[in-house]
C-alpha positions in Angstrom: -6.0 -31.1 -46.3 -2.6 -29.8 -47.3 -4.2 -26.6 -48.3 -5.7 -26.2 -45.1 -3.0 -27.8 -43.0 -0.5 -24.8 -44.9 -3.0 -22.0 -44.4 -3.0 -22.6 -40.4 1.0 -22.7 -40.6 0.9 -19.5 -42.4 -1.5 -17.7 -39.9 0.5 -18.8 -36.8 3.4 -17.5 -38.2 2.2 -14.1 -39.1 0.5 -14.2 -35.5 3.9 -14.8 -34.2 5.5 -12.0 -36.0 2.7 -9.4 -35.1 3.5 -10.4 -31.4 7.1 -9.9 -31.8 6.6 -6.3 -33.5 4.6 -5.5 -30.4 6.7 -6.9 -28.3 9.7 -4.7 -30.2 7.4 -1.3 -29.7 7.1 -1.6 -26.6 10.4 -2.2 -25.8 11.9 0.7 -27.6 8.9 3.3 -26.7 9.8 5.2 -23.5 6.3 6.2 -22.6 4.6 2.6 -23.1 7.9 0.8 -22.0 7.0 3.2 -18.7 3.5 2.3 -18.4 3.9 -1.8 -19.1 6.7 -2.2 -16.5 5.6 -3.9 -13.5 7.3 -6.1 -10.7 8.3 -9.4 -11.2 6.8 -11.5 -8.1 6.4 -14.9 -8.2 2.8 -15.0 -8.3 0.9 -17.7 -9.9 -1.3 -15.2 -11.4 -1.8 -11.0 -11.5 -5.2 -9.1 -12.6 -3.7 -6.0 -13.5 -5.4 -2.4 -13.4 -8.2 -3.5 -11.4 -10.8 -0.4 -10.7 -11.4 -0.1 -7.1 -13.4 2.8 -7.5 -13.9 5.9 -9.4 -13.6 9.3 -8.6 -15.2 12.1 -10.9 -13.8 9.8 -13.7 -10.6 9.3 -12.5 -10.0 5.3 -12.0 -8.8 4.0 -8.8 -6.4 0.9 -10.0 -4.9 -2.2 -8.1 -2.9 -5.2 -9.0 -3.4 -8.4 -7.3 -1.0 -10.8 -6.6 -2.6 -14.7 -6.2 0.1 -16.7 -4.4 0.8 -20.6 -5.5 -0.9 -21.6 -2.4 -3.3 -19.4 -0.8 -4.1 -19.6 2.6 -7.5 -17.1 2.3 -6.2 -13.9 3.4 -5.4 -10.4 1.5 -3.3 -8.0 2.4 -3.3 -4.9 0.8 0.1 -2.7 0.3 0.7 1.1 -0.3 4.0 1.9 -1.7 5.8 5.0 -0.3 5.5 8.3 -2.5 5.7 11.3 -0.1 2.1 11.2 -0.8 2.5 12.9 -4.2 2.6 12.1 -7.9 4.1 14.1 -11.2 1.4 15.9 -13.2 1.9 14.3 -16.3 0.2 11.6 -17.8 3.2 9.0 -18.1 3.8 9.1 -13.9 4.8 5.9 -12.7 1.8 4.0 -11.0 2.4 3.2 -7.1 1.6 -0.1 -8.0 4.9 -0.5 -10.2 7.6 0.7 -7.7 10.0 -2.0 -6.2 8.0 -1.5 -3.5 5.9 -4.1 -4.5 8.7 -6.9 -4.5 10.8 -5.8 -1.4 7.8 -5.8 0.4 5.0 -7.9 -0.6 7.4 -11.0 -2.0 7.5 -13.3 0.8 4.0 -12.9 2.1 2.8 -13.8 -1.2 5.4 -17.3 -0.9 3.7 -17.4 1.9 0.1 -17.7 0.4 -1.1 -14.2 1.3 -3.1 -12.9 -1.5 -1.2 -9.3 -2.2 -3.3 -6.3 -3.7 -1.5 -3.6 -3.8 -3.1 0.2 -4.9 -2.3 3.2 -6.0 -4.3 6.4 -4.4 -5.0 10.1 -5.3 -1.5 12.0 -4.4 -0.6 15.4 -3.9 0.1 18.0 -5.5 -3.5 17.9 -6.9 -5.0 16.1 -4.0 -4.7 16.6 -0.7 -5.7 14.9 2.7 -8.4 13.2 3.2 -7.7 12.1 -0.7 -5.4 9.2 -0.4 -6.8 7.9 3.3 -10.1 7.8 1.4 -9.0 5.8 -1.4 -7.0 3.6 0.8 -10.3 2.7 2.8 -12.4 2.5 -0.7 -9.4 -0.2 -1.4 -10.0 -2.3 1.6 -14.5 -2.0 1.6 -14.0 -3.3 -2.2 -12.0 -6.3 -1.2 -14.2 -6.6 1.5 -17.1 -6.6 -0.6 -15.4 -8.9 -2.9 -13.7 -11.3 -0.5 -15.4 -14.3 -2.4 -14.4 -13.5 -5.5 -10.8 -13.2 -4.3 -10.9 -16.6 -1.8 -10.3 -14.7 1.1 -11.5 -14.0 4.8 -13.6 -10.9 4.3 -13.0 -10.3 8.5 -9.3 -10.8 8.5 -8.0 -8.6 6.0 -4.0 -7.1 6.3 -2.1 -4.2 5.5 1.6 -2.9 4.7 3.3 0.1 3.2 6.6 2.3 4.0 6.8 5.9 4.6 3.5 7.6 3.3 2.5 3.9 2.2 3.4 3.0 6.2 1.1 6.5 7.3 -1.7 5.3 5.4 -1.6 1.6 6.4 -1.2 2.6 10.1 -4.6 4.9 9.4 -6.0 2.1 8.4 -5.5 0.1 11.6 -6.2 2.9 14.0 -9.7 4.4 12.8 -13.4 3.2 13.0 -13.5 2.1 9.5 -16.5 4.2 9.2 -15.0 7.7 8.3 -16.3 9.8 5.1 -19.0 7.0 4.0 -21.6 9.9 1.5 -23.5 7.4 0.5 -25.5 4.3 0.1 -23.6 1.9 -2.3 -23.2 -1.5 -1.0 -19.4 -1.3 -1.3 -19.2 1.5 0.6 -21.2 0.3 3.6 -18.3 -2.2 4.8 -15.8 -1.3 7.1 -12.8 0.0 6.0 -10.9 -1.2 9.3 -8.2 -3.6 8.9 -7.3 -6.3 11.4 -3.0 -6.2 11.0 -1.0 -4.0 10.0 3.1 -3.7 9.1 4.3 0.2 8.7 7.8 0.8 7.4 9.2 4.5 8.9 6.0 5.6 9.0 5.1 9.5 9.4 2.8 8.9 12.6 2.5 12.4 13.9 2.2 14.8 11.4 2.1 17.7 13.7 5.8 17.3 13.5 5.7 19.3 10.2 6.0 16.1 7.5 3.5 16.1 5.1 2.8 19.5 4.8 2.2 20.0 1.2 0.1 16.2 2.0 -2.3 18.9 4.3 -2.6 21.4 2.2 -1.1 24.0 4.6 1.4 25.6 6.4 4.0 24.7 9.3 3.3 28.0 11.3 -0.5 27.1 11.6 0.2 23.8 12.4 2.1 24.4 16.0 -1.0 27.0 16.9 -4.0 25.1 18.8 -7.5 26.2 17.6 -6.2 26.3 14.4 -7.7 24.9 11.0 -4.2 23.6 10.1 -3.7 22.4 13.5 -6.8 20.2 13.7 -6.2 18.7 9.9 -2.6 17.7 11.2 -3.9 15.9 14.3 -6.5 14.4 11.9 -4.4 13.5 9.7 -1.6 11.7 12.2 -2.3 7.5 13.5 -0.8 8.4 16.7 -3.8 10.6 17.7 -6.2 7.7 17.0 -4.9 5.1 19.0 -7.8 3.2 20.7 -7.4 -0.2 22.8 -9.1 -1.9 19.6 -7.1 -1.2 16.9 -4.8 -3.8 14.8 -2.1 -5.2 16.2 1.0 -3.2 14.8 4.7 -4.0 13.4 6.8 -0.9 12.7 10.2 -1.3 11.0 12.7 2.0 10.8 15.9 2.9 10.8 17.5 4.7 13.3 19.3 6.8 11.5 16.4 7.8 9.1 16.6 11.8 8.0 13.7 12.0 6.2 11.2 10.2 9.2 12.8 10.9 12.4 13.0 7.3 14.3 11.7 8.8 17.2 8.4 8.9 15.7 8.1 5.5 15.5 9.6 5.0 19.0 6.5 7.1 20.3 4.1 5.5 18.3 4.8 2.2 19.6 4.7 3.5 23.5 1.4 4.8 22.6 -0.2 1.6 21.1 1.3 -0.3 24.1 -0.4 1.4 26.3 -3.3 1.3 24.9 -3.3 -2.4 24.9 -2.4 -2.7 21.2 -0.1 -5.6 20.2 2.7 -3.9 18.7 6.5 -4.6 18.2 9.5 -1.7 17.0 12.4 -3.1 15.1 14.9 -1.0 14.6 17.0 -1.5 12.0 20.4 -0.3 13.4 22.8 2.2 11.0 19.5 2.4 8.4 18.0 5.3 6.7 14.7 5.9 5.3 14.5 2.3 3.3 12.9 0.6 1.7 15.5 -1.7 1.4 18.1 -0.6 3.9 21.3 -0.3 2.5 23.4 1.1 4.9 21.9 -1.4 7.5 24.7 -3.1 10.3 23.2 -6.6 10.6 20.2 -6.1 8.9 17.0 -8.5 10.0 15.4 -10.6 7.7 12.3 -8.5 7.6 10.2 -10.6 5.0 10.3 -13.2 7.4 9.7 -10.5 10.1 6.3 -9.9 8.3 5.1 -13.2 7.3 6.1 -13.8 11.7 3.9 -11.0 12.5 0.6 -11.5 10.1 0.6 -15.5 11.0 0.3 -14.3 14.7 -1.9 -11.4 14.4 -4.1 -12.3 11.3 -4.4 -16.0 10.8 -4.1 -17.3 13.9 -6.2 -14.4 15.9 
């Protein structure tokens, strides 16, 4: 029994060492210290690198957030990136920018499960790329709602800047776009009942996003055009129906990179359409995410637990 009894102590300790020297590796390696990073949320648990979907064998990966004290709904987030990515094999995943924590933190205190994705990005792939892989994201929670605990017809969104275009596409089209083929995931809607978009890019026939296109300015501003019908495609505000999701946009007024009159438009257009929507503008602010040049900043993580308790829970 001694034996035995100092065998086991042995093992454990080795064990313990063999964790530490990982632990150490990682630490100290660039690239896999890069890779491993993710945001700290206080979820009570995470599935990491969750495959969503392939495409021509490059996986689609989320993380998901489970909240202490779920209340059954999912809300799926798309970090801003410009729409693009680097080329090389070490870029950072969308799904482990801060991001995640400045904007996904208190909706998952507030027992919102949180999945948030990272798409297909530009340079290598352009529109309809992302807008695809964001629906894909939202049929395959859909299609999973059980397995997640969560209302399959009641399902949110939020994202900034290209994260806040592609949510706000999600909340303005049929749900049924670019469906090729018969699998079972791909057969639920991709429509999302609430959405929250931070400075989002809603008219991209203002010349953002061209490199997101695929084209040039100069075609754009010409009607009849190829690169004038992608851009009007391509932009929420062109979309806007009396049925779509009730919508919270958050900018800065004094953002350079996504002109606050965009958003100013985009909510006059919802509104009369019907649409539930609210514009806070978050006075002296730039682009974001976290506003720090705001005067008097609003709590906006209350702001967005506010808005998806009205609009998604209690509609």
């Amino acid at each position: 029994m001694q034996l035995a009894a100092e065998f086991l102590k042995r093992k454990r300790s080795s064990l313990k060492c063999l964790r530490q020297y990982i632990l150490m590796i990682l630490l100290v390696c660039p690239m896999t210290n890069q890779i491993f990073t993710q945001p700290e949320l206080s979820a009570a648990h995470v599935d990491r690198n969750v495959v969503f979907g392939m495409y021509s064998g490059l996986a689609l990966l989320m993380d998901v957030y489970y909240p202490d004290q779920p209340n059954g709904y999912g809300i799926i987030h798309i970090a801003g990136s410009g729409w693009t990515r680097p080329l090389g094999l070490d870029a950072t995943l969308l799904s482990r920018q801060n991001h995640v924590k400045l904007e996904g933190e208190k909706l998952l205190a507030a027992g919102y499960t949180l999945f948030t994705i990272n798409h297909r990005a530009a340079p290598r792939f352009i529109f309809p790329a992302a807008i695809q892989d964001a629906q894909r994201a939202v049929r395959f929670i859909r299609y999973h709602a059980e397995k997640y605990n969560i209302d399959p017809n009641r399902i949110g969104a939020i994202g900034g800047s290209s994260g806040g275009h592609l949510v706000s596409l999600l909340g303005v089209l049929d749900g049924d776009e670019w469906i090729f083929d018969d699998s079972p995931v791909n057969r639920q809607s991709a429509k999302v009942q609430c959405v929250i978009a931070r400075a989002a890019p809603s008219n991209l026939q203002s010349g953002i996003g061209v490199h997101f296109l695929g084209t040039r300015f100069k075609e754009i501003q010409t009607e009849g055009t190829e690169e004038h019908a992608r851009a009007r495609h391509a932009s929420p505000m062109t979309h806007v129906t009396a049925d779509d999701a009730p919508m919270l946009l958050v900018h800065g007024d004094k953002d350079e990179s996504v002109p606050f009159a965009l958003s100013q438009s985009f909510q006059a257009t919802l509104s009369a359409a019907g649409v539930p929507t609210k514009l806070i503008g978050v006075v002296g602010a730039g682009h974001g995410p976290s506003f720090p040049k705001a005067v008097d900043k609003p709590d906006l993580g209350a702001a967005y637990v506010q808005w998806m308790d009205i609009y998604l829970r209690q509609k």
